[in-house]
Steps between C-alpha positions, in 0.01 A plus 500: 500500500258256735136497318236546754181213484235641656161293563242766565237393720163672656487577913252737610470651149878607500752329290750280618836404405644159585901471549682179611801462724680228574657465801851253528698377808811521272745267680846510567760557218272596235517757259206762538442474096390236243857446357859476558661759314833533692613118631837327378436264223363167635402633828118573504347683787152455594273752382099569531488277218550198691175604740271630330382530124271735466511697141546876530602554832769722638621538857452821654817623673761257570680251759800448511667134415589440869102611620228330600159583504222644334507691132206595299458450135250653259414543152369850540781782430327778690445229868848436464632863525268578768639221725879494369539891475665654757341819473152242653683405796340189582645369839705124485526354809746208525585234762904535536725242639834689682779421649581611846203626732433883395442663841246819525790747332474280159165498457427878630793550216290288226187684616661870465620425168892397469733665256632305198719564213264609295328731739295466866225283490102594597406380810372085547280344731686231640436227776685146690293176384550231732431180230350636156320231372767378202657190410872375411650671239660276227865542515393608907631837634865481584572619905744513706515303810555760771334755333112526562249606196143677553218541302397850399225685336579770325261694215629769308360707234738518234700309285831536477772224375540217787308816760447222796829384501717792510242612743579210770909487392470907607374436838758209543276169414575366161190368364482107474145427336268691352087487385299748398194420633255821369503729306218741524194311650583190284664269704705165454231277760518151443688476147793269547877558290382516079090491590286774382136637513316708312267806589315697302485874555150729409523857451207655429496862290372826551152589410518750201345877582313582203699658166723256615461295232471691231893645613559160487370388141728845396825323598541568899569233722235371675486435868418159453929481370606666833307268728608168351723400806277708802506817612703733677772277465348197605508194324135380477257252719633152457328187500748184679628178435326456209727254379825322652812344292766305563807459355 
Protein backbone atom coordinates (compact mmCIF):
# COMPACT_ATOMS: atom_id res chain seq x y z
CA UNK A 1 0.00 0.00 0.00
CA UNK A 2 1.34 3.79 -1.08
CA UNK A 3 2.49 5.59 2.38
CA UNK A 4 1.17 9.04 2.45
CA UNK A 5 4.07 12.08 3.38
CA UNK A 6 2.35 14.75 4.51
CA UNK A 7 4.21 18.23 5.34
CA UNK A 8 1.77 20.06 7.54
CA UNK A 9 1.97 23.63 7.23
CA UNK A 10 0.03 26.82 8.91
CA UNK A 11 -2.48 29.15 6.49
CA UNK A 12 -4.87 31.23 8.21
CA UNK A 13 -4.63 29.10 11.38
CA UNK A 14 -5.91 25.90 9.48
CA UNK A 15 -3.67 23.07 8.69
CA UNK A 16 -2.44 22.28 5.47
CA UNK A 17 -1.45 19.28 3.67
CA UNK A 18 1.09 19.38 0.86
CA UNK A 19 0.79 16.59 -2.06
CA UNK A 20 3.00 16.49 -5.21
CA UNK A 21 2.09 15.52 -8.74
CA UNK A 22 4.03 15.12 -11.43
CA UNK A 23 2.88 15.71 -14.58
CA UNK A 24 4.66 13.65 -17.91
CA UNK A 25 4.22 14.16 -21.72
CA UNK A 26 4.78 10.34 -21.99
CA UNK A 27 5.85 9.97 -25.65
CA UNK A 28 5.16 7.62 -28.19
CA UNK A 29 5.69 3.82 -27.64
CA UNK A 30 6.20 3.86 -24.05
CA UNK A 31 4.96 1.78 -21.49
CA UNK A 32 2.71 3.74 -18.90
CA UNK A 33 4.79 1.90 -15.90
CA UNK A 34 8.37 1.83 -14.52
CA UNK A 35 9.19 -1.68 -15.95
CA UNK A 36 8.84 -4.11 -18.65
CA UNK A 37 7.22 -7.01 -17.33
CA UNK A 38 5.79 -8.58 -20.56
CA UNK A 39 8.51 -7.89 -23.67
CA UNK A 40 10.31 -10.86 -25.59
CA UNK A 41 13.71 -11.47 -24.25
CA UNK A 42 16.19 -8.90 -25.66
CA UNK A 43 13.63 -6.50 -26.76
CA UNK A 44 13.29 -3.64 -24.15
CA UNK A 45 10.51 -1.16 -24.44
CA UNK A 46 10.79 2.21 -23.12
CA UNK A 47 9.26 2.76 -19.92
CA UNK A 48 8.85 5.95 -17.40
CA UNK A 49 12.10 4.88 -16.29
CA UNK A 50 13.91 6.24 -19.10
CA UNK A 51 12.19 9.97 -18.32
CA UNK A 52 11.98 10.49 -15.24
CA UNK A 53 13.48 9.17 -11.83
CA UNK A 54 11.73 10.26 -9.25
CA UNK A 55 11.56 7.66 -6.10
CA UNK A 56 8.03 6.67 -5.08
CA UNK A 57 5.99 7.69 -7.77
CA UNK A 58 3.17 5.90 -9.47
CA UNK A 59 1.14 6.95 -12.50
CA UNK A 60 -2.37 7.53 -11.98
CA UNK A 61 -4.50 5.79 -14.61
CA UNK A 62 -2.86 4.67 -17.66
CA UNK A 63 -1.95 5.30 -21.51
CA UNK A 64 -1.79 3.12 -23.64
CA UNK A 65 1.71 2.10 -25.55
CA UNK A 66 0.53 3.68 -28.84
CA UNK A 67 -0.65 7.26 -26.78
CA UNK A 68 0.65 10.34 -26.47
CA UNK A 69 0.18 12.86 -24.07
CA UNK A 70 -0.12 13.77 -20.65
CA UNK A 71 -0.20 11.16 -17.43
CA UNK A 72 0.10 12.10 -13.88
CA UNK A 73 2.20 10.41 -11.32
CA UNK A 74 2.12 10.64 -7.55
CA UNK A 75 3.35 9.20 -4.47
CA UNK A 76 0.16 9.70 -2.55
CA UNK A 77 -2.28 6.49 -2.68
CA UNK A 78 -5.46 8.36 -1.81
CA UNK A 79 -4.63 11.51 -5.05
CA UNK A 80 -4.19 8.71 -7.19
CA UNK A 81 -7.66 7.04 -6.74
CA UNK A 82 -9.34 10.26 -6.83
CA UNK A 83 -7.97 11.07 -10.32
CA UNK A 84 -7.66 7.35 -11.78
CA UNK A 85 -11.07 6.06 -10.29
CA UNK A 86 -13.73 5.92 -12.44
CA UNK A 87 -16.31 6.33 -10.02
CA UNK A 88 -14.39 10.51 -9.95
CA UNK A 89 -15.02 11.00 -13.47
CA UNK A 90 -12.47 13.39 -14.28
CA UNK A 91 -12.94 14.51 -18.01
CA UNK A 92 -9.69 13.62 -20.66
CA UNK A 93 -9.78 15.53 -23.50
CA UNK A 94 -7.50 14.37 -26.34
CA UNK A 95 -6.36 15.80 -29.71
CA UNK A 96 -7.17 12.77 -32.30
CA UNK A 97 -5.68 12.37 -35.66
CA UNK A 98 -8.46 10.40 -38.19
CA UNK A 99 -8.65 9.24 -41.24
CA UNK A 100 -11.25 10.38 -43.65
CA UNK A 101 -13.15 13.79 -42.90
CA UNK A 102 -16.05 12.89 -40.25
CA UNK A 103 -18.96 14.97 -41.57
CA UNK A 104 -21.70 16.43 -38.92
CA UNK A 105 -23.41 12.65 -38.58
CA UNK A 106 -19.91 11.33 -36.96
CA UNK A 107 -19.41 13.72 -34.62
CA UNK A 108 -23.30 14.24 -33.55
CA UNK A 109 -22.74 10.18 -33.22
CA UNK A 110 -19.45 10.69 -30.90
CA UNK A 111 -21.34 13.43 -29.04
CA UNK A 112 -24.62 11.16 -28.32
CA UNK A 113 -22.58 8.45 -27.09
CA UNK A 114 -21.85 5.42 -29.70
CA UNK A 115 -22.45 1.82 -28.81
CA UNK A 116 -19.47 -0.56 -28.34
CA UNK A 117 -18.96 -4.09 -27.48
CA UNK A 118 -18.83 -3.66 -24.19
CA UNK A 119 -21.80 -1.42 -23.84
CA UNK A 120 -22.94 2.39 -25.22
CA UNK A 121 -20.73 4.96 -24.33
CA UNK A 122 -21.66 8.45 -22.16
CA UNK A 123 -21.88 11.25 -24.18
CA UNK A 124 -18.28 13.41 -25.36
CA UNK A 125 -17.72 16.81 -26.21
CA UNK A 126 -16.11 16.74 -29.37
CA UNK A 127 -14.85 19.45 -31.94
CA UNK A 128 -12.69 19.86 -35.78
CA UNK A 129 -9.11 21.50 -35.01
CA UNK A 130 -7.78 23.03 -37.97
CA UNK A 131 -3.67 22.69 -36.98
CA UNK A 132 -3.22 21.58 -33.18
CA UNK A 133 -0.10 22.81 -32.27
CA UNK A 134 2.08 19.25 -32.36
CA UNK A 135 5.11 18.17 -33.95
CA UNK A 136 6.31 14.99 -36.12
CA UNK A 137 5.81 11.93 -34.58
CA UNK A 138 8.88 9.57 -34.60
CA UNK A 139 8.13 6.70 -36.77
CA UNK A 140 5.45 9.68 -38.46
CA UNK A 141 1.74 8.71 -38.84
CA UNK A 142 1.22 6.37 -41.73
CA UNK A 143 -1.70 7.92 -44.46
CA UNK A 144 -2.94 7.16 -47.31
CA UNK A 145 -2.57 9.28 -50.30
CA UNK A 146 -6.14 9.87 -51.45
CA UNK A 147 -7.52 9.65 -48.27
CA UNK A 148 -7.70 12.99 -46.21
CA UNK A 149 -7.09 12.97 -42.17
CA UNK A 150 -8.60 15.70 -39.64
CA UNK A 151 -7.84 16.67 -36.39
CA UNK A 152 -10.43 16.14 -33.68
CA UNK A 153 -11.11 16.94 -30.14
CA UNK A 154 -12.82 14.73 -28.35
CA UNK A 155 -13.08 14.53 -24.17
CA UNK A 156 -14.73 11.82 -22.59
CA UNK A 157 -15.29 10.93 -19.09
CA UNK A 158 -14.46 7.48 -18.66
CA UNK A 159 -11.98 5.07 -19.19
CA UNK A 160 -12.47 2.26 -20.93
CA UNK A 161 -9.70 -0.01 -22.84
CA UNK A 162 -8.47 1.95 -26.17
CA UNK A 163 -12.28 4.30 -25.51
CA UNK A 164 -11.07 7.02 -28.31
CA UNK A 165 -10.33 4.70 -30.80
CA UNK A 166 -13.16 2.43 -31.03
CA UNK A 167 -15.02 5.63 -30.66
CA UNK A 168 -13.70 7.20 -34.14
CA UNK A 169 -13.45 3.39 -35.97
CA UNK A 170 -17.53 3.38 -34.89
CA UNK A 171 -18.35 6.47 -36.68
CA UNK A 172 -16.17 5.32 -39.71
CA UNK A 173 -12.64 7.29 -39.06
CA UNK A 174 -10.00 5.02 -37.75
CA UNK A 175 -7.95 6.94 -35.44
CA UNK A 176 -4.32 7.77 -36.72
CA UNK A 177 -2.64 9.76 -33.71
CA UNK A 178 -3.49 10.31 -30.52
CA UNK A 179 -2.51 12.90 -27.25
CA UNK A 180 -4.10 13.36 -24.33
CA UNK A 181 -3.71 16.70 -23.68
CA UNK A 182 -5.79 17.17 -20.00
CA UNK A 183 -6.97 15.53 -17.79
CA UNK A 184 -8.99 17.37 -15.26
CA UNK A 185 -7.70 21.05 -15.15
CA UNK A 186 -4.05 19.80 -15.43
CA UNK A 187 -3.03 20.20 -18.74
CA UNK A 188 -0.02 19.04 -21.02
CA UNK A 189 1.04 23.14 -22.02
CA UNK A 190 4.40 23.42 -23.14
CA UNK A 191 6.02 19.94 -21.99
CA UNK A 192 7.62 18.41 -25.02
CA UNK A 193 7.71 14.11 -25.68
CA UNK A 194 9.54 12.54 -22.02
CA UNK A 195 9.56 16.31 -20.15
CA UNK A 196 7.83 16.71 -16.94
CA UNK A 197 6.86 19.35 -14.25
CA UNK A 198 6.00 19.25 -11.01
CA UNK A 199 3.07 20.95 -8.96
CA UNK A 200 2.35 20.82 -5.70
CA UNK A 201 -1.22 20.45 -4.50
CA UNK A 202 -2.56 22.18 -0.81
CA UNK A 203 -5.54 20.95 0.81
CA UNK A 204 -6.36 22.50 3.70
CA UNK A 205 -8.65 20.53 6.60
CA UNK A 206 -11.68 21.14 8.33
CA UNK A 207 -11.77 23.15 11.44
CA UNK A 208 -12.69 20.74 14.36
CA UNK A 209 -16.29 21.62 16.25
CA UNK A 210 -15.54 21.18 19.75
CA UNK A 211 -15.64 17.33 21.43
CA UNK A 212 -14.17 16.78 18.31
CA UNK A 213 -11.11 15.96 19.56
CA UNK A 214 -11.60 14.22 22.33
CA UNK A 215 -13.73 11.49 19.72
CA UNK A 216 -10.68 11.67 18.10
CA UNK A 217 -7.98 10.85 20.90
CA UNK A 218 -10.80 7.71 21.58
CA UNK A 219 -9.92 6.11 18.21
CA UNK A 220 -12.34 7.97 15.51
CA UNK A 221 -11.00 9.29 12.51
CA UNK A 222 -10.41 12.67 12.43
CA UNK A 223 -11.45 15.05 9.75
CA UNK A 224 -8.13 16.15 9.22
CA UNK A 225 -7.75 12.07 7.40
CA UNK A 226 -10.80 12.83 5.14
CA UNK A 227 -9.57 16.17 3.85
CA UNK A 228 -6.04 15.16 2.88
CA UNK A 229 -6.70 15.41 -0.98
CA UNK A 230 -9.70 18.46 -0.84
CA UNK A 231 -13.03 18.39 -0.38
CA UNK A 232 -16.07 17.32 -1.91
CA UNK A 233 -14.16 15.47 -4.22
CA UNK A 234 -11.79 17.93 -5.21
CA UNK A 235 -8.29 17.49 -5.28
CA UNK A 236 -6.80 20.48 -3.35
CA UNK A 237 -5.36 24.19 -4.34
CA UNK A 238 -2.18 23.65 -6.25
CA UNK A 239 0.77 25.66 -6.44
CA UNK A 240 2.58 25.44 -10.44
CA UNK A 241 5.63 24.75 -12.07
CA UNK A 242 7.47 24.51 -9.19
CA UNK A 243 10.00 22.56 -10.74
CA UNK A 244 10.64 21.27 -14.48
CA UNK A 245 12.68 17.95 -15.59
CA UNK A 246 13.92 16.65 -18.43
CA UNK A 247 14.67 13.49 -19.49
Amino acid sequence: MLKRPCHPAPLAGKLVLMSTLYLLHKPFRMLSQFTDRTGEPGERRATLADVIQVPGIYPAGRLDYDSEGLLLLCDDGELIHRIAHPKHKQPKTYWVQVEGEPDAAALEALRQGVLLNDGPTRPAKVRRLDAPPVGPRTPPVRERQQIPTRWLELTISEGRNRQVRRMTAEVGHPTLRLIRVAIGSWRLDGLAPGEWRRETLHAPTKPQRRGEQGKKDKGTKGRGEQAKSGQNGNVGRRQRKTSRGKP
